[in-house]
C-alpha positions as CSV (number, residue, x, y, z in Angstrom):
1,X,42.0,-28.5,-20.2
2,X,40.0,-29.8,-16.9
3,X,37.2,-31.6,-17.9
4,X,34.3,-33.9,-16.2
5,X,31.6,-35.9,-18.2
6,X,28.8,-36.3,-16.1
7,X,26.6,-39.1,-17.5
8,X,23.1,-40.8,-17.8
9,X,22.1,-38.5,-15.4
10,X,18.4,-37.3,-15.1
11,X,18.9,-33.6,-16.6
12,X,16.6,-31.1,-15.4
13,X,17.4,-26.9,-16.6
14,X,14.1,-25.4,-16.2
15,X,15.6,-22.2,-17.6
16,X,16.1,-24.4,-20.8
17,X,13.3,-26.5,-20.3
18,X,14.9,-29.4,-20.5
19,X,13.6,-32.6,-18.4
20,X,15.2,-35.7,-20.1
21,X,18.1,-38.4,-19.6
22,X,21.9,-37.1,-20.9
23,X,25.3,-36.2,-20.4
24,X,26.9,-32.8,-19.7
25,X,30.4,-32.7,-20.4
26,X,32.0,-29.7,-18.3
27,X,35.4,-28.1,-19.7
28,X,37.3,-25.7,-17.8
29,X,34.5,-24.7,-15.3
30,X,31.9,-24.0,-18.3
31,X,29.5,-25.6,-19.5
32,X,30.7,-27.5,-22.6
33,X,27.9,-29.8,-24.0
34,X,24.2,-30.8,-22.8
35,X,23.6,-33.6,-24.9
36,X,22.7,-37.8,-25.8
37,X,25.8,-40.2,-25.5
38,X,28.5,-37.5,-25.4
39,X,32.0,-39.3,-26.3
40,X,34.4,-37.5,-24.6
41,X,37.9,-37.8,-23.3
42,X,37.1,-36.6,-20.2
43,X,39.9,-36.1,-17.0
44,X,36.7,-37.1,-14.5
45,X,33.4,-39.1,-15.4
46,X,30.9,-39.0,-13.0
47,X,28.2,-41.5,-13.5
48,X,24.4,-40.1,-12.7
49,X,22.5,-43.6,-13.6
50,X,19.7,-43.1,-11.2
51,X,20.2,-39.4,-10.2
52,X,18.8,-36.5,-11.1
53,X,21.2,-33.8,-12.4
54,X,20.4,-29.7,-11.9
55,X,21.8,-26.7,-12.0
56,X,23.3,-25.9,-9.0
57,X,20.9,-25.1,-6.7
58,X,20.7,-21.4,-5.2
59,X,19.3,-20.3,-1.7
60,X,18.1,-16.6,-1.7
61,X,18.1,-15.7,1.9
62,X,20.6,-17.4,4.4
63,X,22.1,-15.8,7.2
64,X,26.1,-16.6,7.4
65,X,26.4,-14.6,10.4
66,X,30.3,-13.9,10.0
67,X,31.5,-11.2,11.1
68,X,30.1,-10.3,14.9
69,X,28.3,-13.6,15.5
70,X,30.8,-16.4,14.5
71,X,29.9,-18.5,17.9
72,X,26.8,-19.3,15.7
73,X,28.1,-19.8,11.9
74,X,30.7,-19.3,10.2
75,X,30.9,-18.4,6.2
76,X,33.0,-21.6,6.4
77,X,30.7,-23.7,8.1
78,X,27.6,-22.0,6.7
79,X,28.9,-22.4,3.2
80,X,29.7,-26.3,4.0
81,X,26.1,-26.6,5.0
82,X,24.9,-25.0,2.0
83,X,27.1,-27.6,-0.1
84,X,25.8,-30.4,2.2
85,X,22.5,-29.7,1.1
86,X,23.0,-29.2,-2.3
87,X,23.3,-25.8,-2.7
88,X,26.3,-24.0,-4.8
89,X,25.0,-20.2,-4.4
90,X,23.7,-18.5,-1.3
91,X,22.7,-15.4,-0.9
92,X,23.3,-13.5,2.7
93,X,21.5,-11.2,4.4
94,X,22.9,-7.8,6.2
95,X,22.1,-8.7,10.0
96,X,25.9,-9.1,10.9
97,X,27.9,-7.2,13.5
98,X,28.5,-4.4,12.2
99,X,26.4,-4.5,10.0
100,X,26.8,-4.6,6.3
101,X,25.7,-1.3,5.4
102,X,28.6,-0.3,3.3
103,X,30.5,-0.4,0.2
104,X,33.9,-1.3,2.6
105,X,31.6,-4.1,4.3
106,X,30.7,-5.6,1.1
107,X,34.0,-6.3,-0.1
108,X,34.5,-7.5,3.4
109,X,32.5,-10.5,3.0
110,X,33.1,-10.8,-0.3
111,X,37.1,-11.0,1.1
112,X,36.3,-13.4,4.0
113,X,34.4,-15.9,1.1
114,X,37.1,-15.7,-0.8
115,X,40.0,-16.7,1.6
116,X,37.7,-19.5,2.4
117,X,37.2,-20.5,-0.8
118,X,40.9,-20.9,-1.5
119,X,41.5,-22.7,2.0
120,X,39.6,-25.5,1.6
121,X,40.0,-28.5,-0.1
122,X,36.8,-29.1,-2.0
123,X,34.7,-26.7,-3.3
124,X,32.4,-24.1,-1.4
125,X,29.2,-22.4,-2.5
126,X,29.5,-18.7,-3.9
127,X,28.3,-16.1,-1.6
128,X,26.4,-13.3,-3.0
129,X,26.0,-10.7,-0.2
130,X,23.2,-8.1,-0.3
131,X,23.5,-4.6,1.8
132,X,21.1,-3.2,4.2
133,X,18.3,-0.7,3.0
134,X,19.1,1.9,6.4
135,X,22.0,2.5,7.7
136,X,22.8,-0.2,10.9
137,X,19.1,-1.1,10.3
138,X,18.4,1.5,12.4
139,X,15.6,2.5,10.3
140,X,16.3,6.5,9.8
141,X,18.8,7.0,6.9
142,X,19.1,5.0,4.0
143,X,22.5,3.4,2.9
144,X,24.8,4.2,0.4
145,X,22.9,2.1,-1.9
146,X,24.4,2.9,-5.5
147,X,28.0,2.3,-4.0
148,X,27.1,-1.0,-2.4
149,X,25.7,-2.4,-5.8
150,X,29.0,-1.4,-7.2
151,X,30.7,-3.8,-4.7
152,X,28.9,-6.4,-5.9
153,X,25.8,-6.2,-3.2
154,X,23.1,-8.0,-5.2
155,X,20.2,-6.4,-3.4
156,X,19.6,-4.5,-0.1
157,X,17.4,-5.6,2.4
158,X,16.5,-5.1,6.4
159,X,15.7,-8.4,7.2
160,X,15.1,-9.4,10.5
161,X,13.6,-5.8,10.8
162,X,10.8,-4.0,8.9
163,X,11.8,-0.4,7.6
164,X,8.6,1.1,9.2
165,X,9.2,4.9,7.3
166,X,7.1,4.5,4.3
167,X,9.0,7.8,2.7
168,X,12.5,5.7,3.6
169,X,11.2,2.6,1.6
170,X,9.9,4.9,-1.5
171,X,13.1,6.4,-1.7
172,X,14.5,2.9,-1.6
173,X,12.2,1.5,-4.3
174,X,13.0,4.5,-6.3
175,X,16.3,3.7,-6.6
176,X,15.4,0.2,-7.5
177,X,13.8,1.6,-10.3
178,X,16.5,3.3,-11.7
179,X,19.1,0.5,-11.3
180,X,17.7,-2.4,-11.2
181,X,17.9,-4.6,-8.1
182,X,15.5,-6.2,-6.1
183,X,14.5,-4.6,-2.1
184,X,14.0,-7.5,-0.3
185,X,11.7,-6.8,2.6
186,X,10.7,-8.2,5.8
187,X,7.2,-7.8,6.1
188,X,5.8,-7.2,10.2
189,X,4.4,-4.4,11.7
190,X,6.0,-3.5,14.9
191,X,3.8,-2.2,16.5
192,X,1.4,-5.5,16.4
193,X,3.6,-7.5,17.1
194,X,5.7,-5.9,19.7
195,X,6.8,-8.8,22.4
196,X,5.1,-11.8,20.3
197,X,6.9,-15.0,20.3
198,X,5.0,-17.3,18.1
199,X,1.8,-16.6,16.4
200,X,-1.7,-15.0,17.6
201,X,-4.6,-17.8,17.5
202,X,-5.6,-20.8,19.6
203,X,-2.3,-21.9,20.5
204,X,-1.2,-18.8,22.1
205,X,-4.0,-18.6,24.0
206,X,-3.6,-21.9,25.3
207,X,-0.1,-21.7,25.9
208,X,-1.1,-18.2,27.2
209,X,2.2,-16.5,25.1
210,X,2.1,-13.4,22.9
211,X,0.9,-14.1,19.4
212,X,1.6,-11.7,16.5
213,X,-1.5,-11.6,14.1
214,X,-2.0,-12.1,10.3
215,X,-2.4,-8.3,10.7
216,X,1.3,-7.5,11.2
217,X,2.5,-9.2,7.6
218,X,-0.2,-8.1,5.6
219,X,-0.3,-4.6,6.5
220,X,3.5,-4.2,5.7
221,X,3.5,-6.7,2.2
222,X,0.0,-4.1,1.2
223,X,2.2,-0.9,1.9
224,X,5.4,-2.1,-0.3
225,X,3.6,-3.6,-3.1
226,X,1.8,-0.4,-3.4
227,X,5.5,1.4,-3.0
228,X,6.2,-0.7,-6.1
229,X,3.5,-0.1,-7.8
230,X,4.3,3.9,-7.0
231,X,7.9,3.9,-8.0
232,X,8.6,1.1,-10.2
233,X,10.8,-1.0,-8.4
234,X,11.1,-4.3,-7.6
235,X,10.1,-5.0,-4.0
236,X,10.8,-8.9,-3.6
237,X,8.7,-10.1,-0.1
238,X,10.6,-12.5,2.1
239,X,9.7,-15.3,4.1
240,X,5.6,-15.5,3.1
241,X,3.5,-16.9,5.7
242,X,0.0,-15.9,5.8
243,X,-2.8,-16.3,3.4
244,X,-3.3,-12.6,3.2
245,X,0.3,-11.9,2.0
246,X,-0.5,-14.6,-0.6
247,X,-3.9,-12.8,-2.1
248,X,-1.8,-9.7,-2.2
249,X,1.2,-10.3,-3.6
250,X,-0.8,-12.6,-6.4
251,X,-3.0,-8.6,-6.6
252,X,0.3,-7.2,-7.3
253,X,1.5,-9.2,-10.2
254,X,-2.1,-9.2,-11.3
255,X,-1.8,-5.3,-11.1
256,X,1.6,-5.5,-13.0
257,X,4.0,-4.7,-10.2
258,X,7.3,-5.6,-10.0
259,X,6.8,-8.0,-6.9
260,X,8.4,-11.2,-6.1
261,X,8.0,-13.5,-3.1
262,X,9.8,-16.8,-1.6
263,X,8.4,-19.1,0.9
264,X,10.3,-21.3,3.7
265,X,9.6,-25.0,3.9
266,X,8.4,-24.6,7.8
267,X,6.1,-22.4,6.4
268,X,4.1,-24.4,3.9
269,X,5.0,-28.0,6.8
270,X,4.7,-26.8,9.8
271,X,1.7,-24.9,12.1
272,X,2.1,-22.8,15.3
273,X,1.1,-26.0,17.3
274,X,4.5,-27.5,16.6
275,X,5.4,-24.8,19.4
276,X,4.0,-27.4,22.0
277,X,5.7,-29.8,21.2
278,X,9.4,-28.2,19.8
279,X,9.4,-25.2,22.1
280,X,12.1,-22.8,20.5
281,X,12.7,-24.4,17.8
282,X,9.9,-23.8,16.2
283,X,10.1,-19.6,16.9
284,X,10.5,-17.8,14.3
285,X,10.0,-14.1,12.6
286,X,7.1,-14.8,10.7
287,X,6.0,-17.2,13.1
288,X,4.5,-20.9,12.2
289,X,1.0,-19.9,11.1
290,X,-2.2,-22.3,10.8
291,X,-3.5,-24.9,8.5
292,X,-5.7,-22.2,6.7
293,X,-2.2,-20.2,6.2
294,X,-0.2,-23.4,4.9
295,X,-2.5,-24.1,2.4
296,X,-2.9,-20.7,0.9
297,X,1.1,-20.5,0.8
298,X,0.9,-24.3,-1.4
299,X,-1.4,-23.1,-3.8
300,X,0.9,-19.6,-4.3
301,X,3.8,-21.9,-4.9
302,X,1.4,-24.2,-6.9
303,X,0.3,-20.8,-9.1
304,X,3.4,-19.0,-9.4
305,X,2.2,-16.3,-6.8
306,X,5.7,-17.5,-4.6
307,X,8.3,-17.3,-7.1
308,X,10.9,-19.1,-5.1
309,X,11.9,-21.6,-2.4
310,X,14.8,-19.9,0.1
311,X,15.4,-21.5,3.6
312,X,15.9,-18.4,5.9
313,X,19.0,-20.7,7.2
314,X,19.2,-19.3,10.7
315,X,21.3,-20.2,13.1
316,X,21.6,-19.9,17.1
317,X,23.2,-21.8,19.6
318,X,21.7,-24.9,22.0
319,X,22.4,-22.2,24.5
320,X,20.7,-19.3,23.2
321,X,17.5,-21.7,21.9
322,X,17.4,-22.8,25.7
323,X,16.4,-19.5,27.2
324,X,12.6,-19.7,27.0
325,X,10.1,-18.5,24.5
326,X,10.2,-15.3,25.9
327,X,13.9,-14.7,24.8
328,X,15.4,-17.0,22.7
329,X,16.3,-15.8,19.3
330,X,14.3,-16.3,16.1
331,X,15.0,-18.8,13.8
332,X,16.2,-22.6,12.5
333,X,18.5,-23.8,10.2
334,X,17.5,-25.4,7.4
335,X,20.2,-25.6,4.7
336,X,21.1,-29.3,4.7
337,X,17.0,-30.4,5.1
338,X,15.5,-28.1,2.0
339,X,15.9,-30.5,-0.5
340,X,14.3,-33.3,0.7
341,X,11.6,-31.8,3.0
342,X,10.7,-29.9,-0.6
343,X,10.9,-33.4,-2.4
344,X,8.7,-35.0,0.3
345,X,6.3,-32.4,1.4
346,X,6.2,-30.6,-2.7
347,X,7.0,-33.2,-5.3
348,X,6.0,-36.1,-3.9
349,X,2.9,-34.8,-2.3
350,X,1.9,-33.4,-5.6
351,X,1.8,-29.4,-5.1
352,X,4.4,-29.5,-7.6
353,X,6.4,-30.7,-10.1
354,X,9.7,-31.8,-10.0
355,X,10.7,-29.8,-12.9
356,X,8.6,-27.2,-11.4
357,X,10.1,-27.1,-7.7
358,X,13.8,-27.1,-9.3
359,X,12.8,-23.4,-11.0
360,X,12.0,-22.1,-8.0
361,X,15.3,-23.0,-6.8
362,X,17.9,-22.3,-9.9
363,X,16.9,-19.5,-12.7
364,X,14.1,-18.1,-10.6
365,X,16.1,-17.1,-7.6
366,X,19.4,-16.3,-10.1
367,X,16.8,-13.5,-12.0
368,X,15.2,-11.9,-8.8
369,X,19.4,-11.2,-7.7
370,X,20.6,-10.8,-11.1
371,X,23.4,-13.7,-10.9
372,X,24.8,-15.5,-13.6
373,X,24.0,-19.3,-12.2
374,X,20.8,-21.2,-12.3
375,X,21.2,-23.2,-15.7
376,X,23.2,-25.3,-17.8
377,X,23.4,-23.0,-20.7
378,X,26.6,-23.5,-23.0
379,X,29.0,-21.3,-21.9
380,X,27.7,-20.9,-17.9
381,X,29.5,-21.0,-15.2
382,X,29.6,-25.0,-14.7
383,X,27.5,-25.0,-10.6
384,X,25.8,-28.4,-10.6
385,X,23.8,-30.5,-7.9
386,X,22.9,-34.3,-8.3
387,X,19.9,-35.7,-6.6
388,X,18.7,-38.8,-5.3
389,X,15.2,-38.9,-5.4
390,X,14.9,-41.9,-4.1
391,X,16.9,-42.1,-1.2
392,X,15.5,-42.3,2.3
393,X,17.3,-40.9,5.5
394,X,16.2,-39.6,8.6
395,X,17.6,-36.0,9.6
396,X,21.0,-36.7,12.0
397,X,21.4,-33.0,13.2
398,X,24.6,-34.0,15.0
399,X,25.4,-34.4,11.7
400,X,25.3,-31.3,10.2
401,X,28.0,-29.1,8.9
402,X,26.3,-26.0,10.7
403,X,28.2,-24.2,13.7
404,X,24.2,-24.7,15.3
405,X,21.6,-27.8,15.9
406,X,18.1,-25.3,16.4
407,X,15.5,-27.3,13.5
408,X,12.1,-28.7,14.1
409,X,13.2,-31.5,11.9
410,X,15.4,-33.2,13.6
411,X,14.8,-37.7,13.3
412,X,12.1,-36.9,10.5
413,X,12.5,-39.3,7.6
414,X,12.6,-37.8,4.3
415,X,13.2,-39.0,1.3
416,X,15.2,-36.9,-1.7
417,X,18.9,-36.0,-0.9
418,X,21.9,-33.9,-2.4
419,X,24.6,-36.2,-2.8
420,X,27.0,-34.3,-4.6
421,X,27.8,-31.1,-6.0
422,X,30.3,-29.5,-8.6
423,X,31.3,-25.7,-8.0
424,X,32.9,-24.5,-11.6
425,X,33.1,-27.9,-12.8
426,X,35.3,-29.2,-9.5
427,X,33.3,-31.6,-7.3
428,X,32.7,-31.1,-3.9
């Protein structure tokens, strides 16, 4: 039997609320023991004196961009990021070429991940793919829904676009319902914010750009959480940014509906003034927002409002960022810098705990998609990241395992890094 002892490590399993110092003792990718001074004849012992031991960390919303746009990612190089950053699960979203709005499509990525995984020498993060809601996101006929789920799709979304036929998303939300998976929406109404590159407030009018307002997210998170409340289903809002979408999806839960949200670290760091100074690679789809907006989206993740902390990992091209405001693509990457900017700019700055921030980033994510990762139960599948809290680096982006370079975080200093991780009990 393969086995690895990982010891005197700081454990932290919110979904077992443990937070203490122990050993795990891994056999044949499961966990084996969670325990004090574990004596083990153990084929690997890693020792975690001064590190801070999780479940494998899981990032809800990641664009892999394989197949269509592989000049900017790669499932390769997108899963080597996620591993880079400490993350053994990532879930991808449906904006490929063609799209994956198919049974035959999901088993296509699920193929590609697959060959990958068995190509490489050290372990890759899982890929989980969801399926879009309409059919080439085109907005007009919904997907074959049921059969993507039996592929293994573990959710359907039409991120990057809004389904803008309310009857389209009931019938979507129905079927959520009935089987049990989360419609992960982007929330922007189209026709507010038709042209806008960044968002609508003092900036813009200095900068004299097109601004999308508050207006456009709210309007759209209102209509699906009262979809969910209508139907049943479980409507999970993406990329938060505004206040607004904050007080309403906290109404929601307050109403009992089945609503879930995640928030981006440039949402709850950065505000649309970074666009003076960063240009296009701080434009994004929600756009940076204002003070007012960051701090209503810390106190939903201080509440429990945000459910989960996803990185919207979206890559472009130094070419494609250098077209202009007006038309370069939305978007940064952020796979390798989520850990520590939510160490720095969470934990150590007090909005949360550390406990606390690793939930929203393990067994809170693994229930919204219904996966079986996100603890260190006995008998789970054996996905761990080790963390040191205490280191201090500054962001190399020529570094990065990414096919693409576009973050507003590139030379900050941070302090909290991934520095290894062990994908069904083999180490990366």
């Amino acid at each position: 039997m393969e086995s690895v002892l990982i010891g005197n490590g700081h454990i932290i399993d919110p979904a077992n609320n443990v937070d203490e110092v122990g050993d795990i003792l891994i056999v044949d990718g499961k966990i084996a023991k969670v325990g004090r001074n574990l004596a083990a004849d153990a084929n690997n012992i890693v020792d975690a004196t001064d590190l801070t031991v999780t479940p494998g960390l899981i990032d809800m919303h990641v664009h892999l961009r394989e197949p269509g746009f592989e000049h900017k990612e790669t499932i390769t190089t997108g899963t080597a990021a996620a591993t880079s950053g400490g993350f053994t699960s990532v879930v991808c979203m449906a904006n490929t070429s063609p799209v994956t709005d198919s049974p035959e499509k999901i088993k296509h990525i699920y193929d590609i991940a697959n060959r990958n995984s068995e190509q490489q020498t050290s372990p890759t993060a899982n890929v989980f793919p969801v399926g879009s809601i309409t059919k080439n996101l085109a907005g007009e006929e919904l997907t074959d829904i049921r059969g993507m789920l039996s592929a293994g799709a573990v959710g359907v979304s039409d991120d990057g676009v809004t389904v803008m036929n309310s009857a389209l998303m009931r019938e979507a939300l129905m079927l959520s319902a009935e089987l049990g998976f989360p419609v992960m929406v982007h929330c922007e109404e189209h026709n507010l914010n038709a042209d806008a590159v960044m968002n609508l407030g003092e900036t813009s009018q200095k900068l004299n750009l097109v601004g999308s307002p508050n207006a456009a997210e709210d309007i759209i998170v209102a209509r699906d959480i009262m979809l969910a409340e209508l139907t049943g289903g479980h409507v999970h809002i993406l990329h938060v940014s505004t206040a607004g979408a904050v007080e309403l999806v906290r109404w929601g839960k307050q109403r009992g509906v089945n609503v879930t949200a995640e928030a981006c670290p440039h949402h709850w760091i950065l505000t649309d003034t970074e666009i003076e100074k960063q240009g296009t690679n701080a434009k994004m789809h929600p756009p940076l927002r204002t003070q007012k907006d960051i701090d209503a989206v810390l106190e939903g993740l201080r509440d429990g409002t945000i459910d989960a902390i996803a990185t919207d990992h979206a890559p472009h091209t130094p070419k494609e960022k250098a077209l202009g405001m007006k038309d370069a693509p939305n978007g940064i990457i952020g796979l390798e810098t989520c850990m520590p900017l939510v160490l720095t700019y969470l934990v150590d700055a007090g909005h949360l705990t550390l406990k606390d921030a690793i939930a929203k980033l393990t067994c809170i994510p693994a229930e919204i998609v219904g996966i079986d990762r996100g603890t260190l139960s006995i008998g789970a599948v054996a996905d761990v990241t080790l963390i040191d809290t205490q280191k201090v680096a500054k962001v190399d982006i020529e570094k990065s395992c990414s096919k693409s370079r576009n973050t507003p975080f590139a030379d900050w200093q941070l302090k909290g890094w991934s520095v290894m991780t062990i994908r069904e009990g083999i180490q990366s």
